[in-house]
VMD Tcl script that draws the C-alpha trace (Angstrom):
set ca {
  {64.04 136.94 57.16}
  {67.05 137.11 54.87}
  {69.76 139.36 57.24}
  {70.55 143.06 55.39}
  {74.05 144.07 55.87}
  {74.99 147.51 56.62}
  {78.45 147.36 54.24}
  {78.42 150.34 52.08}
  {75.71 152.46 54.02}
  {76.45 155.50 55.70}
  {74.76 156.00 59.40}
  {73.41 159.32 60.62}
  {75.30 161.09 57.96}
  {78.75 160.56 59.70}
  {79.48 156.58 60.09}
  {80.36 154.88 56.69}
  {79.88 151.13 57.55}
  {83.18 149.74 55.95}
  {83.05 145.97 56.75}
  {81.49 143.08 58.68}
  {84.21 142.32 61.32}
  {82.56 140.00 63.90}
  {79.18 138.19 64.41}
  {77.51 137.49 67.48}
  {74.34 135.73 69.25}
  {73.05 139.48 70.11}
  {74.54 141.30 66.75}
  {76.75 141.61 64.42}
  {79.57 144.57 64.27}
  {80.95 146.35 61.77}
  {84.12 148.62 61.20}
  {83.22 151.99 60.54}
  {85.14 155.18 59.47}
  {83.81 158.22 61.04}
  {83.34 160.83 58.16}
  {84.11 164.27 60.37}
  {86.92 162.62 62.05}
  {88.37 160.51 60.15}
  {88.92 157.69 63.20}
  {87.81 154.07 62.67}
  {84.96 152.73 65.27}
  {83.36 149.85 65.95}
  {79.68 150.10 65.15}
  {77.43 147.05 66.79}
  {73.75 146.68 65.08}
  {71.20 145.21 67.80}
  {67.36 144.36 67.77}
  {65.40 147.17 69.31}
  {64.70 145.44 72.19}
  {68.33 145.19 72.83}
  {69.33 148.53 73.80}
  {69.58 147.70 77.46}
  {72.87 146.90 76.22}
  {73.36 150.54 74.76}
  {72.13 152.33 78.13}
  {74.70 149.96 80.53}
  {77.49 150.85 78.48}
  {76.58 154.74 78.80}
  {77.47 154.38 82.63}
  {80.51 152.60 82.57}
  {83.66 154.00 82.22}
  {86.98 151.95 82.82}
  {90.59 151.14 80.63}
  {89.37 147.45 80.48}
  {85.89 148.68 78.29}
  {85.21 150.05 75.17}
  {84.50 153.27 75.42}
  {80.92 153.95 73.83}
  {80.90 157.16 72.03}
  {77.69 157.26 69.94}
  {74.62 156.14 69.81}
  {71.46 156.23 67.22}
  {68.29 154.03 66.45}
  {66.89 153.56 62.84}
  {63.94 151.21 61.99}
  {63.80 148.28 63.99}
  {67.55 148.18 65.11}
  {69.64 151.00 67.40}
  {73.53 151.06 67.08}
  {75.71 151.41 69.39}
  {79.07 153.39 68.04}
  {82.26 152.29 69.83}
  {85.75 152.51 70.20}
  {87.31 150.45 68.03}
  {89.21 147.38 69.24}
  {92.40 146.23 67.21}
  {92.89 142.32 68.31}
  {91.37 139.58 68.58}
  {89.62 137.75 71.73}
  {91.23 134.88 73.61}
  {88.95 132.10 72.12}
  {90.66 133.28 68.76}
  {93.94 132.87 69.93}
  {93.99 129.62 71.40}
  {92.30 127.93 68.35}
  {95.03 129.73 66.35}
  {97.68 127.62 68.43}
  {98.88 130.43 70.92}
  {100.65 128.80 73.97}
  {99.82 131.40 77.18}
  {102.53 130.82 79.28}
  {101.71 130.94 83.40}
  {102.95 134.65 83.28}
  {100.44 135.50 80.53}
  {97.63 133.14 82.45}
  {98.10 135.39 85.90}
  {98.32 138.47 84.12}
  {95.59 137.94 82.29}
  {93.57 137.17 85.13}
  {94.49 139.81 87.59}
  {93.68 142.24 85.25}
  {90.06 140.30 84.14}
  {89.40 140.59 88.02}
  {90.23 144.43 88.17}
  {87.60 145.10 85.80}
  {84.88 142.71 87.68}
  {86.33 144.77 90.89}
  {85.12 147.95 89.48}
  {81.85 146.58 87.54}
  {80.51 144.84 90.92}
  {81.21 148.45 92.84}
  {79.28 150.06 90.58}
  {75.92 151.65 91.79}
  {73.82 149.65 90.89}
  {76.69 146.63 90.59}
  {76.91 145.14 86.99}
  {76.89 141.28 87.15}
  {78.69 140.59 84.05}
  {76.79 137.03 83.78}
  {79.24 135.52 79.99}
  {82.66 135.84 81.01}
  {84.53 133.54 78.97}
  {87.48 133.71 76.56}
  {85.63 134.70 73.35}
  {84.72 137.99 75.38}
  {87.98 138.97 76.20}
  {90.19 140.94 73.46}
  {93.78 141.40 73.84}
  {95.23 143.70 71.27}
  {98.63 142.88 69.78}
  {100.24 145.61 72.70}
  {99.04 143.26 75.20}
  {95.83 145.67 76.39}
  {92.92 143.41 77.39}
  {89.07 144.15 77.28}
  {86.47 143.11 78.35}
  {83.65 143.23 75.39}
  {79.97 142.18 74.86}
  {77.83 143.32 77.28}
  {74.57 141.29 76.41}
  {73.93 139.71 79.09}
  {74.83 141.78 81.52}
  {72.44 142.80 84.57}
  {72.33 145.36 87.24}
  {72.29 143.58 90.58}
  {69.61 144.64 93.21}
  {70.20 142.34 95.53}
  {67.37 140.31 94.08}
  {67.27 137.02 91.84}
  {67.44 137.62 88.40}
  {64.16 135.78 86.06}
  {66.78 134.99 83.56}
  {70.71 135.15 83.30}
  {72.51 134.69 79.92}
  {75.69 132.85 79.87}
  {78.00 130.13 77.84}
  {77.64 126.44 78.71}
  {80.95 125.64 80.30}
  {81.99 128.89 81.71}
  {78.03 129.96 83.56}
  {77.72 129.07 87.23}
  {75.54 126.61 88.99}
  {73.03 128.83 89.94}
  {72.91 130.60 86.65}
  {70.82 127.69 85.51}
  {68.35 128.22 88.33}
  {68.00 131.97 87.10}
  {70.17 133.92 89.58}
  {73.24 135.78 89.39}
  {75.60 137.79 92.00}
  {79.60 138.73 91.59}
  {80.67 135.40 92.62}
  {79.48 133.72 89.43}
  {81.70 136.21 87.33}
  {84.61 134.70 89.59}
  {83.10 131.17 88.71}
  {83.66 132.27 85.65}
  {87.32 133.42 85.67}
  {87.93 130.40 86.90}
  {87.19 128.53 84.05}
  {88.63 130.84 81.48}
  {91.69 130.71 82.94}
  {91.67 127.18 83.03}
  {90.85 127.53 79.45}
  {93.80 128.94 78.42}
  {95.97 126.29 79.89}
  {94.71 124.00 77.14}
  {96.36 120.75 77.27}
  {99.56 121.93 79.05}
  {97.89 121.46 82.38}
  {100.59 119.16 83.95}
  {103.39 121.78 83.00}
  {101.58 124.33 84.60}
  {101.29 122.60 87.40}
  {104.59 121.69 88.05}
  {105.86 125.40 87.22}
  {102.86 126.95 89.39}
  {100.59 124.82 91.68}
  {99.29 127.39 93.33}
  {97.49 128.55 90.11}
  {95.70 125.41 90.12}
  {94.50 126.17 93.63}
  {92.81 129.53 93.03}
  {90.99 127.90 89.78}
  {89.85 125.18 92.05}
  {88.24 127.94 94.69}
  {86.90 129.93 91.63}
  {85.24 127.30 90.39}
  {83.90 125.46 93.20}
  {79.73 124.66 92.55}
  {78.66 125.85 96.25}
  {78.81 129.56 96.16}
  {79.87 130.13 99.91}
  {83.20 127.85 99.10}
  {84.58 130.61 96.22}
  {86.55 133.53 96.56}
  {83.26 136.08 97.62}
  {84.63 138.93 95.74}
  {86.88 140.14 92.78}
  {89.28 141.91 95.19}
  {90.27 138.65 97.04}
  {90.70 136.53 93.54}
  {92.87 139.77 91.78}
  {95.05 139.75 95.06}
  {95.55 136.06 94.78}
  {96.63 136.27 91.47}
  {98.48 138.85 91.80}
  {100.66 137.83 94.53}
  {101.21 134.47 92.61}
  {102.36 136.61 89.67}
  {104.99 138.81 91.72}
  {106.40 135.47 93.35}
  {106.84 133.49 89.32}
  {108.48 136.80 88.12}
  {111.01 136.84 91.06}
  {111.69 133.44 91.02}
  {110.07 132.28 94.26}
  {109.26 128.71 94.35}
  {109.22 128.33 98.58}
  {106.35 125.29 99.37}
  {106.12 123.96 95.59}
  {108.34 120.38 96.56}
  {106.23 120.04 99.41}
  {103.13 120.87 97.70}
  {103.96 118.36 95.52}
  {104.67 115.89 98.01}
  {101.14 116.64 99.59}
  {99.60 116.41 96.25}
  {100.68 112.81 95.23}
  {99.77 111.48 98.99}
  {96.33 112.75 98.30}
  {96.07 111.18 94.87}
  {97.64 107.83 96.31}
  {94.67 108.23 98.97}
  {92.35 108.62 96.27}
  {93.12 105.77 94.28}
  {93.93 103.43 96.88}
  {91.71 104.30 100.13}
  {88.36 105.54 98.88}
  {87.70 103.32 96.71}
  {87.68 100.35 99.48}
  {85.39 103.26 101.13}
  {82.57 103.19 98.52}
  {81.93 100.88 96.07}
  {78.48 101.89 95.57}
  {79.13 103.91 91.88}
  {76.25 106.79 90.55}
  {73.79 104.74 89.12}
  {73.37 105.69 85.30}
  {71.35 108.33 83.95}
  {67.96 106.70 83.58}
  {67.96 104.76 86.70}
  {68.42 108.35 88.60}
  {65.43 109.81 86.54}
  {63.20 107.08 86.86}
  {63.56 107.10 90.92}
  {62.37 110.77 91.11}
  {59.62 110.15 87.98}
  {58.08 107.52 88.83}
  {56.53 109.48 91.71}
  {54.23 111.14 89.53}
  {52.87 108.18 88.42}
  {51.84 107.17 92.31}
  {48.44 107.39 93.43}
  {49.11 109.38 95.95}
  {50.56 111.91 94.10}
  {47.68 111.88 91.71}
  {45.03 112.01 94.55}
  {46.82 114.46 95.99}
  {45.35 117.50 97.69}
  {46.84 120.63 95.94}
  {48.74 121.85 99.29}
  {50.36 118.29 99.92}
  {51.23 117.95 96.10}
  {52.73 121.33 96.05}
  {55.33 120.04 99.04}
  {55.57 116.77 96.84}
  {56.81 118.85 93.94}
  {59.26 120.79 96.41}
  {61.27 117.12 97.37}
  {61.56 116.13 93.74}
  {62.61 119.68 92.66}
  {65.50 119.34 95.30}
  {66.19 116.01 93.53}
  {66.19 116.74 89.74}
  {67.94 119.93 90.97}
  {71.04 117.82 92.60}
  {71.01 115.33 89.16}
  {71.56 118.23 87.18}
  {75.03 118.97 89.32}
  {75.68 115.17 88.67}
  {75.00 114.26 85.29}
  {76.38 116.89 82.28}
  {75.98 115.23 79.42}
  {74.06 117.65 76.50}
  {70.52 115.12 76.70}
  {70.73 114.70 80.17}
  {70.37 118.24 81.27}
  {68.28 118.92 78.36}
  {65.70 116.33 80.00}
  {66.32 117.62 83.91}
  {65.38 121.35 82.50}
  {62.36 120.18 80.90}
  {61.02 117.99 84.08}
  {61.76 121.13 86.67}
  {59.36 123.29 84.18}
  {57.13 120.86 84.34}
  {57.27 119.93 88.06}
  {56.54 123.86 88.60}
  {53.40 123.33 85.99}
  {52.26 120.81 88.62}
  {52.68 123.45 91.79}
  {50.69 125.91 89.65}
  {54.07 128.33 89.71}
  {54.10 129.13 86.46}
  {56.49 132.33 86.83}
  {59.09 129.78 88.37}
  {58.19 127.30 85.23}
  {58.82 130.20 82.71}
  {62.26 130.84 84.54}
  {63.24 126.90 83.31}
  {61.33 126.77 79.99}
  {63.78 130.26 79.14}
  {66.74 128.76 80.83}
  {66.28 125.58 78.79}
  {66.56 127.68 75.74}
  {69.63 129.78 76.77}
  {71.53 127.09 77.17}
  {70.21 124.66 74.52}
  {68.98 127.10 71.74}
  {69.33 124.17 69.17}
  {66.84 122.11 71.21}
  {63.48 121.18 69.32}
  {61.24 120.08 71.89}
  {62.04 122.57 74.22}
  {60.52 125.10 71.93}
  {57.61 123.00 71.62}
  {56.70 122.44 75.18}
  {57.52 126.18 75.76}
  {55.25 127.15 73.05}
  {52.23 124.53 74.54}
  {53.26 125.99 77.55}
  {52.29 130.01 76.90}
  {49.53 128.90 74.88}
  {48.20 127.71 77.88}
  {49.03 130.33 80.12}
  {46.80 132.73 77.11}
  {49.59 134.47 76.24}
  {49.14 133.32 71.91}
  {51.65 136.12 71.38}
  {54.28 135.21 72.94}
  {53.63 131.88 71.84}
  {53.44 132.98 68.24}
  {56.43 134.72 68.06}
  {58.29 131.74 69.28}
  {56.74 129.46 66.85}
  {58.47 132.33 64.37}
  {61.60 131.72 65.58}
  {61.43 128.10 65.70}
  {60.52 128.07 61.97}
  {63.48 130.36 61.22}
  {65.60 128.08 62.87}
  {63.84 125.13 61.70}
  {64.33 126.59 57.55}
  {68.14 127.13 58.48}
  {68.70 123.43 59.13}
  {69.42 124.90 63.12}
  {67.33 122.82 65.23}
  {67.87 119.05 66.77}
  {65.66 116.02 67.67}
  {62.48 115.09 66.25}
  {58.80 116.32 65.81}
  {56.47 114.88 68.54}
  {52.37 115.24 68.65}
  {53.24 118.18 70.65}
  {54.56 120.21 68.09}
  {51.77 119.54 65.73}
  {49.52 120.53 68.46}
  {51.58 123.86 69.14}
  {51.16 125.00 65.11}
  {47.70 124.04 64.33}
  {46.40 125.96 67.51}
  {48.56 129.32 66.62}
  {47.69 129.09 62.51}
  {44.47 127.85 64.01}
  {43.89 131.55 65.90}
  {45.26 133.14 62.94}
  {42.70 132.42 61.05}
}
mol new
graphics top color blue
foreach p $ca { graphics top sphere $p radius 0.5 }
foreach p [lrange $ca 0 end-1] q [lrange $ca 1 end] { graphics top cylinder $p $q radius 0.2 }
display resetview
């Protein structure tokens, strides 16, 4: 489907769609002049099925969000009519060559943890689950906001089935479908270390003790993080107050510290392991190959089911190990299937989706997602994922090759189409 846009049309009688200023994953949005008031807004066009978006945004009310003031559905797409944001996001202004200096960095980041303060005491809280540079707008007064709200979720103190986020900047457990406040702080973490760029070793020398509350935002086990916004904006905060007044009491010897722990780390542990992570495939084919055992075959359901529970644990700790795009593209698809094998399907849906979040470009993970809700009976769901995989598939936007699967996935949907 060729996309319409809205330039020129005028929405419920009062919004004259001026231009396209921004395009997204969930919609695209548009500058609008409001024709009663004469004020510019931002108007954002999203599917239908998107306007969870729309009713989150209704409850929210803080400096660091755009305000929503209208809303209106038409057709198969509802807008949501905003306040209108003159700036451009972080991600803009780093690939534009802007140089955050350590000031900027804290500031930036005490007041990115404000809003997360207020958005996790919300009732319900609001997990933001895509914090990342491209999300955050700082206007050319220095405001901030915090935009996009996509793939955000209320938090019930239960696991979510699926949790949106950016490669790179979602936390560990995001891939394993769950989300609470400290993966916004994971998060934070790595925007700030974002903006730092390349000038990592100046930073570090000006302000160590910014490297230090990355290094706790972003560690993988959740327990080890700071366990709430509050704790990470008065970090930050008091870092910021000590730079602007000059304080540099413990930086010598935290330097000191810091190059006996590397000279320990170069010299030392290596003469306490030389045993080195085996590559890639040698990893996989140790958990694999247990599928291929006859007592896993011959397995009674019960004992295979706790069979599949040891190699989940397994392919779950090689995708902390091994990053690279194919490798985790791989360890995705075997956890689907290794809940296929326990008969969880739910928990194999959670990975099949996940898979796709994170690796929308990848073409046999639409295919084995596809076999796999044709098999489940559910044809249309399966169908209109075969859709989008030939939309994709026209637009040049998909990767890898065709297998027997695929051919298998079309011929049985045009085959029930018929």
């Amino acid at each position: 489907m060729i996309p319409i846009s809205l330039t020129g049309r005028i929405l419920k009688g009062r919004y004259c769609i001026l231009e396209k200023i921004a395009e997204g994953g969930e919609g695209d949005i548009y500058l609008a002049r409001d024709m009663e008031l004469g004020t510019l807004w931002a108007v954002k066009e999203l599917p239908l099925e998107k306007k969870r978006e729309a009713k989150l945004l209704r409850l929210l009310g803080h400096q660091g969000l755009p305000r929503m003031m209208d809303y209106l559905e038409k057709e198969e797409h509802c807008y949501l009519v905003m306040e209108y944001i003159k700036g451009k996001n972080l991600e803009e202004w780093i690939k534009e060559g802007k140089v955050f200096s350590p000031e900027e960095i804290l500031k930036i980041g005490v007041e990115t943890a404000e809003i997360l303060k207020y958005l996790h005491h919300c009732t319900p809280p609001v997990f933001y689950g895509d914090l990342k540079p491209g999300n955050l707008m700082l206007t050319e007064t220095g405001r901030l906001y915090l935009i996009d709200f996509g793939s955000a979720v209320f938090g019930h103190g239960q696991e979510q089935n699926v949790c949106l986020g950016t490669r790179g900047y979602a936390a560990p457990e995001q891939y394993r479908g769950r989300i609470t406040a400290v993966s916004d702080i994971y998060a934070l973490g790595k925007t700030l270390d974002r903006l730092m760029g390349k000038r990592r070793i100046f930073y570090f020398m000006k302000c160590p003790e910014l490297f230090l509350v990355i290094k706790k935002c972003c560690m993988q086990k959740e327990d080890f993080r700071f366990q709430n916004a509050e704790e990470a904006e008065k970090r930050l905060s008091c870092i910021l107050k000590d730079l602007k007044t000059g304080k540099t009491k413990g930086l010598y010897a935290f330097l000191g510290a810091f190059a006996v722990f590397c000279l320990c780390s170069v010299l030392i542990l290596p003469l306490l392991s030389s045993e080195k992570e085996p590559d890639f495939q040698t990893a996989l084919s140790k958990v694999t190959e247990i599928y291929y055992r006859k007592e896993f075959q011959e397995a009674e359901e019960e004992e295979r089911r706790g069979i599949c529970e040891k190699l989940e644990t397994k392919l779950q700790k090689l995708l902390r190990l091994y990053k690279k795009e194919e490798e985790q593209r791989r360890l995705l698809l075997l956890l689907a299937v290794n809940e296929e094998y326990q008969k969880d399907m739910e928990r194999a849906e959670e990975y099949y989706r996940q898979l796709l979040l994170y690796e929308p470009e990848y073409r046999e993970g639409y295919t084995e997602y596809g076999m796999f809700l044709w098999k489940k009976g559910e044809t249309e769901k399966s169908r209109k994922l075969l859709k989008e995989f030939e939309e994709k598939e026209e637009k040049g936007k998909l990767d890898g090759v065709s297998t027997e699967n695929e051919k298998v996935w079309k011929e049985r949907v045009y085959g029930e189409k018929e």
